[in-house]
C-alpha distance (Angstrom), angle and dihedral (degrees) to the residues before:
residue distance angle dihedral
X1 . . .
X2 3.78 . .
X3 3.97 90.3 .
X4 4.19 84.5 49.9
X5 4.07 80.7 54.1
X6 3.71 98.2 47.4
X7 4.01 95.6 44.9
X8 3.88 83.3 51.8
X9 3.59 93.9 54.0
X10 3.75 96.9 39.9
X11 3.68 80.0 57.6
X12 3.05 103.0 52.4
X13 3.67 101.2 55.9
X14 3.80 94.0 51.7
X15 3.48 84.2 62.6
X16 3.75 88.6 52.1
X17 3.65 91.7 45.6
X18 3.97 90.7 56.8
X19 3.40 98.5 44.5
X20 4.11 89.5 65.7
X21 3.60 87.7 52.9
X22 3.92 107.7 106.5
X23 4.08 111.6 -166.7
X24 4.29 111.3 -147.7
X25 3.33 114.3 -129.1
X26 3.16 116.2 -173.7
X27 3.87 105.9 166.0
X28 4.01 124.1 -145.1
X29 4.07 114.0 -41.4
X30 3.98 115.5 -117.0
X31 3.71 113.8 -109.9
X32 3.89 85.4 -110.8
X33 4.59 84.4 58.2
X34 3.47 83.9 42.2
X35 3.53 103.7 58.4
X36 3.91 93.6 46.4
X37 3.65 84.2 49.5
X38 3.77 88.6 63.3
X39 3.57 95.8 38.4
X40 3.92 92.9 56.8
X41 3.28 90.3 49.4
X42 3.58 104.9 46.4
X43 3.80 79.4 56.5
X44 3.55 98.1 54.7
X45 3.95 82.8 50.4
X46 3.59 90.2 63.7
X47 3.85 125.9 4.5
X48 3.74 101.7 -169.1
X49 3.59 96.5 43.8
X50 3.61 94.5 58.8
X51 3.32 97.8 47.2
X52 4.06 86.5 49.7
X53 3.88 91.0 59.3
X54 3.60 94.0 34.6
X55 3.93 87.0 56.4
X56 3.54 98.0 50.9
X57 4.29 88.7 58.3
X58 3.54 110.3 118.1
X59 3.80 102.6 -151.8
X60 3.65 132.9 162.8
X61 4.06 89.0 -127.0
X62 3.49 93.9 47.8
């Protein structure tokens, strides 16, 4: 009986335990998300580079 007791109580708290998992979901990226995605990481990639090109923009804001 007191193994029947402690298997229900283990139990129990596993279910506890999963219940404060929370899963992130955070869907498909827009091609807009996307494309900063790849632009951050090309930059990681290569520091200097980026900065190079980035440099050489001839913006109005910059």
């Amino acid at each position: 009986m007191k193994r029947f007791l402690v298997l229900i109580f283990v139990l129990q708290n596993l279910t506890f335990a999963e219940e404060g998992k929370k899963l992130y979901l955070h869907g498909e990226p827009s091609h807009t998300e996307q494309a900063l995605l790849e632009l951050i990481n090309r930059a990681r990639v290569d520091p200097y580079k980026e900065a190079v090109l980035l440099d050489k923009l001839d913006t109005t804001y910059s």
